[in-house]
N, C-alpha and C positions, 0 to 999 in steps of 0.2 A: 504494500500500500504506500503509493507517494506519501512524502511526510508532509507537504500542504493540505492531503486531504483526512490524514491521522491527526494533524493539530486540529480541523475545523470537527472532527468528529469528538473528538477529547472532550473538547469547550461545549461542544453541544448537547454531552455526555454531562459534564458539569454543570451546566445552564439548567438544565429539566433535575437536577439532584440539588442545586443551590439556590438560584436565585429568583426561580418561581414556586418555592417555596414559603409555607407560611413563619418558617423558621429564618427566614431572609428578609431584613430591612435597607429599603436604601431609604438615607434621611436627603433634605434638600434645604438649604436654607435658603430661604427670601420664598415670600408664595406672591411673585407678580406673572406679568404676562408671560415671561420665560420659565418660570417655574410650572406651570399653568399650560404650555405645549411641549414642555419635559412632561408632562404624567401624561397626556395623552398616548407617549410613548409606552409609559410602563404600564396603562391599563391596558396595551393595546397586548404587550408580552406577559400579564399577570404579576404584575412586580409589585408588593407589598412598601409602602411608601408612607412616609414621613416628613411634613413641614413644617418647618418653623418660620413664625409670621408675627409680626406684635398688630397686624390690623386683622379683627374678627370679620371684615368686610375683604377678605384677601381673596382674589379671583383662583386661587387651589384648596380654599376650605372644603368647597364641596366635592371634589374629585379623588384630594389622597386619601389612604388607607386613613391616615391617621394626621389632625389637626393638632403642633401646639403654637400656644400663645408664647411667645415673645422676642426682646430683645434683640437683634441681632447682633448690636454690638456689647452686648451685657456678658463678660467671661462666663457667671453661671448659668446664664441660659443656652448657651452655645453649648460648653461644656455636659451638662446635665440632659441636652438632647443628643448631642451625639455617641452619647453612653450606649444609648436605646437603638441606634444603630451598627450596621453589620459596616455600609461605606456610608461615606458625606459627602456631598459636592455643592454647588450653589450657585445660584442665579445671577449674583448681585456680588460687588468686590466688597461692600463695606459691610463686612462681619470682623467678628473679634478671632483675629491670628492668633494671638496667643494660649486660645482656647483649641484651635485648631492643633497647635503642637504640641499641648501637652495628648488631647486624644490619641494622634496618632504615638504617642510618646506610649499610649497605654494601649496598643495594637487596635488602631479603625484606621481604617484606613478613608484617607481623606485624599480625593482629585476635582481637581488639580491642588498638587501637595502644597501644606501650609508655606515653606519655602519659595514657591512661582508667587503665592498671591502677597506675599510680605513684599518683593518686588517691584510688584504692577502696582501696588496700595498707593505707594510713595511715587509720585511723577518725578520728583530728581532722583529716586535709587533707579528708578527703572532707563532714564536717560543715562548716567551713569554705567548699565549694565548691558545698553546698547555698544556704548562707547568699550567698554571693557572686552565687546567682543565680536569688534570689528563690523559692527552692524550702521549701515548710514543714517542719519540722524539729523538733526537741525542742532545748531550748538546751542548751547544752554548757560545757564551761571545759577547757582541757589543763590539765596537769600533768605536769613530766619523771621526777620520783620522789615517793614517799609524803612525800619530805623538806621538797617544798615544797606541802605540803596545804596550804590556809586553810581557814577555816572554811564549811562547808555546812551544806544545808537536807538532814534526812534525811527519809522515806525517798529514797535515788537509785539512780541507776544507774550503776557502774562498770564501764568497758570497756577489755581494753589496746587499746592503737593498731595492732597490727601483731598479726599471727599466729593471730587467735581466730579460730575455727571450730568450727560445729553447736553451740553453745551453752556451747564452752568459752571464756574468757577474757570472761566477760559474771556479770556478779553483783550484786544488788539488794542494798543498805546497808542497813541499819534504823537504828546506830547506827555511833559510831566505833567500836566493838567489834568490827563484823564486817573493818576492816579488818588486824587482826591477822595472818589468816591469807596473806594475798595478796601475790604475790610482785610484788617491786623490780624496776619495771617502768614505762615512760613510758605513762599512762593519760588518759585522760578521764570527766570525772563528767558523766552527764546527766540532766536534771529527770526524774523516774519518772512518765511518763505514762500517767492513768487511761483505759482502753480498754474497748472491748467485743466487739472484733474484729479480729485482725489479716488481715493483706489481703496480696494479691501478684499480681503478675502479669511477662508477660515480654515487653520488646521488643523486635524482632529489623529489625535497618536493614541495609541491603546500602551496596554502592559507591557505586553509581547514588542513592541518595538512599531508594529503597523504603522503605516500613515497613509492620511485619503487629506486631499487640498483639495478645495473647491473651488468652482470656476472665480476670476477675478473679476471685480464688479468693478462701477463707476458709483461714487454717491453726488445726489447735487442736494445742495444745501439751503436753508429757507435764509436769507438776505439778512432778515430782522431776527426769528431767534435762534439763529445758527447752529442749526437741527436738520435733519438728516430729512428731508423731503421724498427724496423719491432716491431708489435704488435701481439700477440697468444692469440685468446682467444678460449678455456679458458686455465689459466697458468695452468702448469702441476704443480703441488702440491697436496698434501693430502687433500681429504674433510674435515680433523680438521683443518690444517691450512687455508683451503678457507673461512670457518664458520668464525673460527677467525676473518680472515682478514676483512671478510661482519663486522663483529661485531663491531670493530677498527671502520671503516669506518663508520656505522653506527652514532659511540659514535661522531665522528667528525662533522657530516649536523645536530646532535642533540642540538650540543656546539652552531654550527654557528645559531640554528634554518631559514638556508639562505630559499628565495621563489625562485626556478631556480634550475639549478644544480649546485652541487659541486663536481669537479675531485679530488680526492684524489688518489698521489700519493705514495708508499710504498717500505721501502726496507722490504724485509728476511735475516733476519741472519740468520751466520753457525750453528746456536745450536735454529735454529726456532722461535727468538723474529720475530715480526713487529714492525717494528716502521717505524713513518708519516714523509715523507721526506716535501713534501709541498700540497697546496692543488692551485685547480683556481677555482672562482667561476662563470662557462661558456662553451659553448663546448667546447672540448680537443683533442688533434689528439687520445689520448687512444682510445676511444671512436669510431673513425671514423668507426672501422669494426661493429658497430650497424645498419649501413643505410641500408646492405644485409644482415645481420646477425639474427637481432632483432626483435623481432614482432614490437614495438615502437622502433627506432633508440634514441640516445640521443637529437638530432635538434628535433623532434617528442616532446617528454619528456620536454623540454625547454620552448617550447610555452604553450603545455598544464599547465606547472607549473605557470610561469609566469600570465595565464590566468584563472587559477586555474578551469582548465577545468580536468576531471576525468583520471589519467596517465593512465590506461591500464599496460598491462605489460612489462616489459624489459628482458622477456629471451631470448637467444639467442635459435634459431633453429639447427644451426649447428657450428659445427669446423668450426674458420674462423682465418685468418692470414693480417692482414692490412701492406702495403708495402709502406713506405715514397718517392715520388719521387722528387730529393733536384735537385737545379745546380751543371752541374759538377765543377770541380776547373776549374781554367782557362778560366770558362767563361761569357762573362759578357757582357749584351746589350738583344738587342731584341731575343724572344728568339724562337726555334725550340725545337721541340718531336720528338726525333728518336724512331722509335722501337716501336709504339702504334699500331698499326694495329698488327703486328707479337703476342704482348701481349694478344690482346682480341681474338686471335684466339684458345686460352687454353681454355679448358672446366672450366667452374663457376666461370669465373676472370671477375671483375668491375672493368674500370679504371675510375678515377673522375681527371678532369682539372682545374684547379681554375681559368683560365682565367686572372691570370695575364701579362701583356703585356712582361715585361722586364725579364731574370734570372740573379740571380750572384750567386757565389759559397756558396751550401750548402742552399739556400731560396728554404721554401716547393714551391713545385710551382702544388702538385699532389698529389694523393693516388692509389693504386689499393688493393684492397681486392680479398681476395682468399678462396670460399671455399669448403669444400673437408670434406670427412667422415672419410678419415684419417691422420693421423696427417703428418706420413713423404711424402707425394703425397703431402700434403700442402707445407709442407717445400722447396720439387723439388721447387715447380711453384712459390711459391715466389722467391726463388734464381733465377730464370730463369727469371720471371718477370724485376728482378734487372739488370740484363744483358742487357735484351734487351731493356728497357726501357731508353734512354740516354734525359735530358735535355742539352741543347747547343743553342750556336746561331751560 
């Protein structure tokens, strides 16, 4: 027997003895829209599941095995849930590391391991550990408070270190003026690289050593709150610059050697460098247009990784176009869908709800994907999607 097909046999020998048993926990921390098409996955393989959420209105209460309430960044509540689990992984960066290693410290195994996400936590360790390993980059400088600015080149880029997400805690300088507004806080300044494309894609590595990269996408961005509007995959670039780009991204899940996926994000410059803006180690909105796109979506990819079950592949089947649905401005409370029936009446559009209860301005609250064999037919129906799709209460 080939040894490709006695390893896939072993694992699958172990899968139906392990971990679609009742005697198997996977725990998950964060219960949002990623944790939310992670259990889809494990209802889909019988996989006995576990989240931790501090909101009773979390869009995975009603789907895991098993609801708890709290904390993510609370040592005991991190700690005391992962007790109860067999492995741990998570949606979301901002949990408490340090609860993560003593678990693993006390055999759970945790992926992507406390080590990758101590990391990616920190925006200057993780610049730092590009730089450390040959990975291209934008340059950087820390800074623990405003206190001890020096003098810089404007325009730049100011990032805090810890906490930013979907395009909060990220802010382009033009002069010392704009740092008035910005809270007292340990940051880093980086060079404002002139681009023409930003780029992403996701790597997903198993136990075993496996790897499946996804196709490379294009993101384009909302002007005003510089969030991730619509996703194209695949990005319109040159098959050398896409190689490339696989390559880059590649050299990045090699560095972290992470067990789960890794989002790496990417600008293009005017004269065709790459270089790695940041990376998450966990599903991504990039990624979202895999769940109709892909033969294995990235939620797919995640589990098997983590379970170091045989990835399969991650190509995509068709042109596909992922469509962010946020709150609109001005509105805030319980929330209403206009426009959802009118959307799904388009030929090859998916809309997905995250079943969150409340919106406020600009919180994903959606997605819809779009796909199409041509590219500008894609493009209509997303714009149009955008239209008729309105969040409100």
């Amino acid at each position: 027997m080939p040894n490709n097909i006695l390893m896939y046999f072993c694992q699958t020998i172990f899968f139906k003895m392990n971990y679609s048993t009742s005697d198997f926990t996977l725990g998950i921390l964060g219960g949002g829209q990623l944790g939310k098409m992670l259990l889809q996955v494990t209802s889909r393989l019988s996989i006995k599941t576990n989240v931790l959420d501090p909101s009773n209105d979390s869009p995975c209460k009603e789907m895991c095995s098993e609801f708890t309430r709290g904390q993510l960044m609370d040592f005991d509540a991190v700690y005391n849930f992962g007790k109860k689990c067999d492995v741990v992984t998570y949606e979301i960066e901002h949990v408490n590391v340090d609860a993560l290693e003593k678990l693993e410290r006390n055999g759970i195994n945790v992926y992507p391991d406390s080590k990758t996400l101590k990391i990616i936590q920190d925006k200057s360790t993780q610049k730092d550990f590009f730089i450390k390993n040959n990975i291209p980059t934008a340059n950087h400088k820390y800074f623990k408070s405003l206190k001890d600015l020096e003098s810089i080149k404007y325009p730049c880029v100011w990032k805090k270190t810890k906490f930013g997400y979907d395009g909060y805690g990220v802010k382009i300088l033009k002069s010392k003026e704009d740092f008035k507004n910005l809270p007292e806080t340990e940051f880093i300044i980086e060079d404002l690289i002139p681009f023409k494309k930003e780029l992403a894609t996701t790597v997903a590595r198993n136990k075993s050593g496996q790897i499946e990269i996804f196709p490379i996408v294009e993101m384009m961005f909302n002007d005003t709150s510089n969030q991730v509007e619509y996703v194209l995959c695949p990005a319109q670039i040159s098959s050398e610059l896409n190689e490339k780009a696989k390559k880059i991204a590649l050299k990045v899940s090699e560095s972290f050697k992470q067990v789960g996926l890794l989002a790496v994000e990417m600008f293009l410059t005017h004269d065709d460098k790459i270089l790695i803006n940041e990376v998450a180690p966990r599903p991504h909105n990039s990624a979202h247009y895999s769940i109709e796109s892909c033969v294995n979506s990235q939620f797919d990819q995640h589990i098997n990784s983590i379970l170091d079950l045989p990835l399969g592949s991650s190509k995509s089947n068709s042109l596909a176009i992922m469509i962010n649905l946020v709150g609109e401005l001005g509105h805030e409370g319980e929330v209403v869908y206009d426009g959802v029936k009118e959307a799904m009446l388009l030929n090859n559009v998916k809309v997905h709800i995250y079943g969150k209860s409340k919106t406020k301005p600009n919180r994903k609250m959606g997605h819809a994907t779009v796909l199409d064999s041509n590219l500008e037919n894609a493009l209509k129906k997303a714009k149009k999607i955008k239209e008729l799709i309105k969040v409100k209460t």
